[in-house]
mmCIF file as gemmi writes it, N, C-alpha and C atoms, coordinates in Angstrom:
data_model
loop_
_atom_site.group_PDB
_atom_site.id
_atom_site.type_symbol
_atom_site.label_atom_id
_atom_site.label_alt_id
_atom_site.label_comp_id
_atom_site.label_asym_id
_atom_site.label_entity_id
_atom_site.label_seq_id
_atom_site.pdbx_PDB_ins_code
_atom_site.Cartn_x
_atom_site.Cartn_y
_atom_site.Cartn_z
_atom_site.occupancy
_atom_site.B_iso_or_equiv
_atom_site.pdbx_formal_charge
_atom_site.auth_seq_id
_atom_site.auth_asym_id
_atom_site.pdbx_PDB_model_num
ATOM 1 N N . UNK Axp A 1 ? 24.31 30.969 72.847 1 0 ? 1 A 1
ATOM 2 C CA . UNK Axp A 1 ? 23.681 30.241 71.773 1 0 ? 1 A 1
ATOM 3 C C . UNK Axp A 1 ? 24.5 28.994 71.457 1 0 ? 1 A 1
ATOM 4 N N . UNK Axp A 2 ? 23.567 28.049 70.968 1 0 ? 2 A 1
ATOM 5 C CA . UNK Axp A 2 ? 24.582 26.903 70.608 1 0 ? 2 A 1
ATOM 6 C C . UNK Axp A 2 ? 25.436 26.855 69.2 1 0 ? 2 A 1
ATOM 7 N N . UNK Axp A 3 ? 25.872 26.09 69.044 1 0 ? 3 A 1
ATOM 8 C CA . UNK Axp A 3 ? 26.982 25.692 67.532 1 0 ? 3 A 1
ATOM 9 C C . UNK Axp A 3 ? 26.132 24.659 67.273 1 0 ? 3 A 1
ATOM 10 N N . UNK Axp A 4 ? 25.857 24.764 66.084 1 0 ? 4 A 1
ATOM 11 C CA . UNK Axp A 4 ? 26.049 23.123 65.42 1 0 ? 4 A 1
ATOM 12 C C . UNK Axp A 4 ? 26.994 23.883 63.84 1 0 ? 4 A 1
ATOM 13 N N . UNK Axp A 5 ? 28.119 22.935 63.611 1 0 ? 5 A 1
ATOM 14 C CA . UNK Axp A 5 ? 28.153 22.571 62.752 1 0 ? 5 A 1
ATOM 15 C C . UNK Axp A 5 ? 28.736 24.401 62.338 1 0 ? 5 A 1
ATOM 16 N N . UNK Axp A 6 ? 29.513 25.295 63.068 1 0 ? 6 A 1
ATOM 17 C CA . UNK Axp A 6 ? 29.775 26.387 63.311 1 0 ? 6 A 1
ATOM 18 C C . UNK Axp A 6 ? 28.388 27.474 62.628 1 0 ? 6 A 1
ATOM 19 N N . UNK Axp A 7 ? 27.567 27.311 63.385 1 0 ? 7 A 1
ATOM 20 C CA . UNK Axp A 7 ? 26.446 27.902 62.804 1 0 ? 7 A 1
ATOM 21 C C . UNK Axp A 7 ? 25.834 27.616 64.107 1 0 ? 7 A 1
ATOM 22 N N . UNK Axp A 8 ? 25.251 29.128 64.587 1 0 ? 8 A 1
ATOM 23 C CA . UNK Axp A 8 ? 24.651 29.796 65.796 1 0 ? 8 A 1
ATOM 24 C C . UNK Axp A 8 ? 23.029 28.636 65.417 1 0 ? 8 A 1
ATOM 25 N N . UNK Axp A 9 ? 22.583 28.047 66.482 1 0 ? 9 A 1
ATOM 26 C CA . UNK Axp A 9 ? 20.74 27.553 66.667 1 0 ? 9 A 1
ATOM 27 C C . UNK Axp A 9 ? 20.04 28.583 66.857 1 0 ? 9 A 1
ATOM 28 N N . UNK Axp A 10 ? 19.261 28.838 66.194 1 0 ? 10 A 1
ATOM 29 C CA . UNK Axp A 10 ? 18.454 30.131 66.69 1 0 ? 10 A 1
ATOM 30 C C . UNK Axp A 10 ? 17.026 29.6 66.906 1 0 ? 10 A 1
ATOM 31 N N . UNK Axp A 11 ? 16.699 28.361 65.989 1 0 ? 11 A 1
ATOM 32 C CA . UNK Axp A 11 ? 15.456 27.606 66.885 1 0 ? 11 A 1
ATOM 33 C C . UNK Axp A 11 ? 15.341 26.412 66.678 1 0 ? 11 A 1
ATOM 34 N N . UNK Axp A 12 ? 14.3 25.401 67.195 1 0 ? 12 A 1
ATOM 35 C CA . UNK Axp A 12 ? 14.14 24.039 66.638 1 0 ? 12 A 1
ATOM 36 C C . UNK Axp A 12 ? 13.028 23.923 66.304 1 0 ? 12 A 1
ATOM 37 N N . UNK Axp A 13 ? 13.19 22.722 65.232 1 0 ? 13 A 1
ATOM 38 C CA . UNK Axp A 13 ? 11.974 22.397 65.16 1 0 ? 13 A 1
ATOM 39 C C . UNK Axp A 13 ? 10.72 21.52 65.821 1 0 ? 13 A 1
ATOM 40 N N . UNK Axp A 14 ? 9.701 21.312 65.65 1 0 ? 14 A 1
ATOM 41 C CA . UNK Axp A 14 ? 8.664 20.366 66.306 1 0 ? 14 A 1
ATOM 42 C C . UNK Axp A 14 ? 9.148 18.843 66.462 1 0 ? 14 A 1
ATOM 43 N N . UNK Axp A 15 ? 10.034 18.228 65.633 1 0 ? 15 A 1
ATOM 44 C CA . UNK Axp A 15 ? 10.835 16.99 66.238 1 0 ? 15 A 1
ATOM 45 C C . UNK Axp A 15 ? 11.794 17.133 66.913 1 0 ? 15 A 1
ATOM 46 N N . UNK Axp A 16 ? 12.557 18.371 67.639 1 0 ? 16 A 1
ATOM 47 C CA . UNK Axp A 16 ? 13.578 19.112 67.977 1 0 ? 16 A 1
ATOM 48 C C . UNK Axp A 16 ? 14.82 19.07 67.687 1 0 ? 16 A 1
ATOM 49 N N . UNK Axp A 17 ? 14.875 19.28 66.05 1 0 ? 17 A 1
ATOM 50 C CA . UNK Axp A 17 ? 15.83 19.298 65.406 1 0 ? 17 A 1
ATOM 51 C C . UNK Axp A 17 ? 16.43 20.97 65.652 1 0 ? 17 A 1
ATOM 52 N N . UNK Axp A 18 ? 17.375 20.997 65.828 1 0 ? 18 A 1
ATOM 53 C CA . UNK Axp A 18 ? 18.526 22.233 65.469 1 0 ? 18 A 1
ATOM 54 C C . UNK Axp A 18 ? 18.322 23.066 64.3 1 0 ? 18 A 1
ATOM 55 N N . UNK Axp A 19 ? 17.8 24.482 64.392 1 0 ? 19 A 1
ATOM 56 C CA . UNK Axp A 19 ? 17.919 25.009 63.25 1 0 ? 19 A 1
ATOM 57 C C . UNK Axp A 19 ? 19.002 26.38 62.959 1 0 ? 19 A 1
ATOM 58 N N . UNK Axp A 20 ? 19.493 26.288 62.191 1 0 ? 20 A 1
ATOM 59 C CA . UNK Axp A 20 ? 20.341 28.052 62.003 1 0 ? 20 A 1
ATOM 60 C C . UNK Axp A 20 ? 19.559 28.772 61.561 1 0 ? 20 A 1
ATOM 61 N N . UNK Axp A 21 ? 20.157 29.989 61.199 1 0 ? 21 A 1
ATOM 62 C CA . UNK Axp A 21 ? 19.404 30.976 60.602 1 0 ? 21 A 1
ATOM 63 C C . UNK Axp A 21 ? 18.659 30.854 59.344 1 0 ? 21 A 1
ATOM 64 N N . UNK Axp A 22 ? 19.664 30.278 58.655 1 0 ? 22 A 1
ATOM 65 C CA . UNK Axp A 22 ? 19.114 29.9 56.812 1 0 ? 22 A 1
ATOM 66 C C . UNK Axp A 22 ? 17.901 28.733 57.005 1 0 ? 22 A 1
ATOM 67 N N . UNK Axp A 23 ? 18.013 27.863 57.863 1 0 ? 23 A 1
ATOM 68 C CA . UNK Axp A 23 ? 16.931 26.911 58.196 1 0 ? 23 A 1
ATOM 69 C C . UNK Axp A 23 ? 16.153 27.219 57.924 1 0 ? 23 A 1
ATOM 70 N N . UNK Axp A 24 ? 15.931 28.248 59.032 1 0 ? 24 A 1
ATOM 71 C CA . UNK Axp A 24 ? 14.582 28.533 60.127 1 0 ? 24 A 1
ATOM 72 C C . UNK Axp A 24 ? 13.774 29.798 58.617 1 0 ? 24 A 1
ATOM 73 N N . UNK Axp A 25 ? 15.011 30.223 58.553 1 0 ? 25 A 1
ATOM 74 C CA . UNK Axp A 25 ? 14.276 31.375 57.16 1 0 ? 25 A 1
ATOM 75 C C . UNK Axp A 25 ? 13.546 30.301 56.259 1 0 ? 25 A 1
ATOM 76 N N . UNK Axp A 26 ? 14.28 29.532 55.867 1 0 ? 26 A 1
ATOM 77 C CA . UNK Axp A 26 ? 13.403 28.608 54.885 1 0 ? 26 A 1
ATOM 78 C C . UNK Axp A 26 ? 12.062 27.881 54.982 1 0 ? 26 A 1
ATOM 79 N N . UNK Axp A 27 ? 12.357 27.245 57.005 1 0 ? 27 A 1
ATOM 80 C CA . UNK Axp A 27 ? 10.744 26.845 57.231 1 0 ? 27 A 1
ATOM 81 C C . UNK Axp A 27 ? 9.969 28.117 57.174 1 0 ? 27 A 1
ATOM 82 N N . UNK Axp A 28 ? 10.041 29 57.532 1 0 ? 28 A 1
ATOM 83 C CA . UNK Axp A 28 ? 8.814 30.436 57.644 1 0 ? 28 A 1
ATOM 84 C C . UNK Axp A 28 ? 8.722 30.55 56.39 1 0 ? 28 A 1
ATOM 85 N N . UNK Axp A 29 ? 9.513 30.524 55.168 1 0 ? 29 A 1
ATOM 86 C CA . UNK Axp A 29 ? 8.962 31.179 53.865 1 0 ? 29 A 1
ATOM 87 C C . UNK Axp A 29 ? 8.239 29.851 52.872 1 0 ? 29 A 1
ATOM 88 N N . UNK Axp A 30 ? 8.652 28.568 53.933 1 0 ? 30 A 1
ATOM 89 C CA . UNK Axp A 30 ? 8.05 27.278 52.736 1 0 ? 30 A 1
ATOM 90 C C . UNK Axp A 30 ? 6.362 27.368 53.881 1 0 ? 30 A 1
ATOM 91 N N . UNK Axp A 31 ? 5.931 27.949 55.281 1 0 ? 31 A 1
ATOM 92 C CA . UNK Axp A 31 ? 5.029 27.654 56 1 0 ? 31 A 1
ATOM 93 C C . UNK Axp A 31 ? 3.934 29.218 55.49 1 0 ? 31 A 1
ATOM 94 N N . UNK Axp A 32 ? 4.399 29.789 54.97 1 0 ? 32 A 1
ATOM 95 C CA . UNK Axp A 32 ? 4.181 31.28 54.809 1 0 ? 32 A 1
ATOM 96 C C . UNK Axp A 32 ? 3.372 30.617 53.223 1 0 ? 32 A 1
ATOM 97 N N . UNK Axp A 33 ? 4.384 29.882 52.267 1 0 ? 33 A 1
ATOM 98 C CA . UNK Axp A 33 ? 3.686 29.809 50.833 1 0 ? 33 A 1
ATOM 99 C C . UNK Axp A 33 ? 2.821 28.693 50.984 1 0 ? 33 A 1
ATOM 100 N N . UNK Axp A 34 ? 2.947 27.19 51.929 1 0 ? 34 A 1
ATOM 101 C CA . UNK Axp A 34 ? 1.656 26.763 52.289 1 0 ? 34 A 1
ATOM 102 C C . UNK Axp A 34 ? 0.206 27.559 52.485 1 0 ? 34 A 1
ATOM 103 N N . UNK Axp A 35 ? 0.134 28.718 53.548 1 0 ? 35 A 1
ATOM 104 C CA . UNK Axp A 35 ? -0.665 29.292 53.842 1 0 ? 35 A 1
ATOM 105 C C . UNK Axp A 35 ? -1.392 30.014 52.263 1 0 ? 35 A 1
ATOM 106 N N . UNK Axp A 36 ? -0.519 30.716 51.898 1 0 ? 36 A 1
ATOM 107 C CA . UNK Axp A 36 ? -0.578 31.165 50.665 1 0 ? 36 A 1
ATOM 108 C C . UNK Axp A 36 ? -1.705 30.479 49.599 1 0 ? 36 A 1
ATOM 109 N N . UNK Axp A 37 ? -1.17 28.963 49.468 1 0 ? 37 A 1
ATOM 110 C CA . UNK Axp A 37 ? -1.81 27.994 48.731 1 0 ? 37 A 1
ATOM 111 C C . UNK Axp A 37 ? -2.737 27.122 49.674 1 0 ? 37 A 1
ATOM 112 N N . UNK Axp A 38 ? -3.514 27.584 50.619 1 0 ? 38 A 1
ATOM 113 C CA . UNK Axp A 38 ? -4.651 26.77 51.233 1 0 ? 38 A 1
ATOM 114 C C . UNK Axp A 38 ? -4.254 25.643 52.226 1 0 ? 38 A 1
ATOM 115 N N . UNK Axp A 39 ? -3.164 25.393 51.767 1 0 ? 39 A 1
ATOM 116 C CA . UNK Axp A 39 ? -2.353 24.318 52.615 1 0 ? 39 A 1
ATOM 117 C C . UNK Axp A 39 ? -1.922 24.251 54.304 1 0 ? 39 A 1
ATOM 118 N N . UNK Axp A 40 ? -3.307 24.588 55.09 1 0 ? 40 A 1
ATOM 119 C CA . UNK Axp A 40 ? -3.232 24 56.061 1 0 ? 40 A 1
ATOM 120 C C . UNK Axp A 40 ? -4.792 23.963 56.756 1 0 ? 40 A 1
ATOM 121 N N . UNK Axp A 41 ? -5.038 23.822 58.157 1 0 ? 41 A 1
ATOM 122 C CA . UNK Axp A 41 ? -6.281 23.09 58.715 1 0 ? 41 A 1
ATOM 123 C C . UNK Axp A 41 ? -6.913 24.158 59.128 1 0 ? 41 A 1
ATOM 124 N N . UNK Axp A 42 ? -7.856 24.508 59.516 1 0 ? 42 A 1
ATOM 125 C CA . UNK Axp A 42 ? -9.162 25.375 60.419 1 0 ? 42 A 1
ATOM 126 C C . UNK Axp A 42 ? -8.676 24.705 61.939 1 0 ? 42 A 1
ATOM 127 N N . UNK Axp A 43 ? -9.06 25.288 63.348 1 0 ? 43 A 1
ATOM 128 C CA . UNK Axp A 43 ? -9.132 24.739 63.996 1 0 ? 43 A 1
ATOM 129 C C . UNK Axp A 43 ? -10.288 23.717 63.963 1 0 ? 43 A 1
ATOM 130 N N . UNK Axp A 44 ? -11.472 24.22 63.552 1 0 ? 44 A 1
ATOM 131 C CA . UNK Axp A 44 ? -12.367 22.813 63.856 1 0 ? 44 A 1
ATOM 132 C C . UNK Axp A 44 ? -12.13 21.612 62.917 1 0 ? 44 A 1
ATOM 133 N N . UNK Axp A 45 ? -11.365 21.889 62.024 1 0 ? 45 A 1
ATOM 134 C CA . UNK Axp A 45 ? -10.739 20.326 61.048 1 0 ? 45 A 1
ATOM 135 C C . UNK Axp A 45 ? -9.687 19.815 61.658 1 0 ? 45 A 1
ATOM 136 N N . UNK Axp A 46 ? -9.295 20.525 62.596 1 0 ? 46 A 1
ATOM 137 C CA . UNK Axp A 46 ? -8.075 20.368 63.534 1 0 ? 46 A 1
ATOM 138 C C . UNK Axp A 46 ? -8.78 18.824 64.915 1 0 ? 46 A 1
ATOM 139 N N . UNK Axp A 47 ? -9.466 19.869 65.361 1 0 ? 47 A 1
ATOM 140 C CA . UNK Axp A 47 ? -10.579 19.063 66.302 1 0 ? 47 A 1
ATOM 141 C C . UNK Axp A 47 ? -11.221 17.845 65.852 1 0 ? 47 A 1
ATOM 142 N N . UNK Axp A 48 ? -11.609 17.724 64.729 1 0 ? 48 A 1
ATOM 143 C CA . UNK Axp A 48 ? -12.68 17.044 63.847 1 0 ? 48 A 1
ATOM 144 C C . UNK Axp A 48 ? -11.557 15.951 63.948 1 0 ? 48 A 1
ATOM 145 N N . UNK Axp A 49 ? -10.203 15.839 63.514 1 0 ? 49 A 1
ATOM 146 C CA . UNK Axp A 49 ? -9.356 15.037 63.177 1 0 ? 49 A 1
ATOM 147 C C . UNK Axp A 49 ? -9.089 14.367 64.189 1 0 ? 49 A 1
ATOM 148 N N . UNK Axp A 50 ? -8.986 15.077 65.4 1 0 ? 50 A 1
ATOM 149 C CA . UNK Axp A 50 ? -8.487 14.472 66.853 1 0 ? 50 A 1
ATOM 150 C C . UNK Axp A 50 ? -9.521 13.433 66.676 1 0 ? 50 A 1
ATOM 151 N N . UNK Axp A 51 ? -10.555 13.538 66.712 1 0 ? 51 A 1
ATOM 152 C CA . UNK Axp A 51 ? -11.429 12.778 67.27 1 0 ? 51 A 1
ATOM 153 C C . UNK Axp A 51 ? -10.826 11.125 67.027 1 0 ? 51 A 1
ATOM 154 N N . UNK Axp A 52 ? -10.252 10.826 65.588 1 0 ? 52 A 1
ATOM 155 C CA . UNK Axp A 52 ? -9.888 9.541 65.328 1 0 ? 52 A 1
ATOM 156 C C . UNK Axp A 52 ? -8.594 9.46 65.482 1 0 ? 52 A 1
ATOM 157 N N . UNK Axp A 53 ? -8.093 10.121 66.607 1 0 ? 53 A 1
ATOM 158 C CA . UNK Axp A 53 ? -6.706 9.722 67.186 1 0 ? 53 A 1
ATOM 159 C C . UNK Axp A 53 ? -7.026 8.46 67.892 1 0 ? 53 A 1
């Protein structure tokens, strides 16, 4: 496993930033209370959106 910063990477993120443990806990429980609160897409709003890429 890598070091950053004496702290094991256990994943990265989608810009491929370095995450530790406390990170990565924090994105799942801030992506977990999005879900929670409506806060994210359908696939077909997903699709719908591409279109005006």
């Amino acid at each position: 496993m890598e070091n950053i910063n004496n702290q094991h990477i256990v994943a990265y993120a989608a810009d491929g930033t370095p995450l530790d443990l406390e990170s990565y806990k924090a994105k799942l429980e801030k992506g977990s209370a999005d879900i929670k609160h409506g806060k994210y897409l359908t696939d077909d709003e997903l699709l719908e959106g591409m279109k005006n890429w």
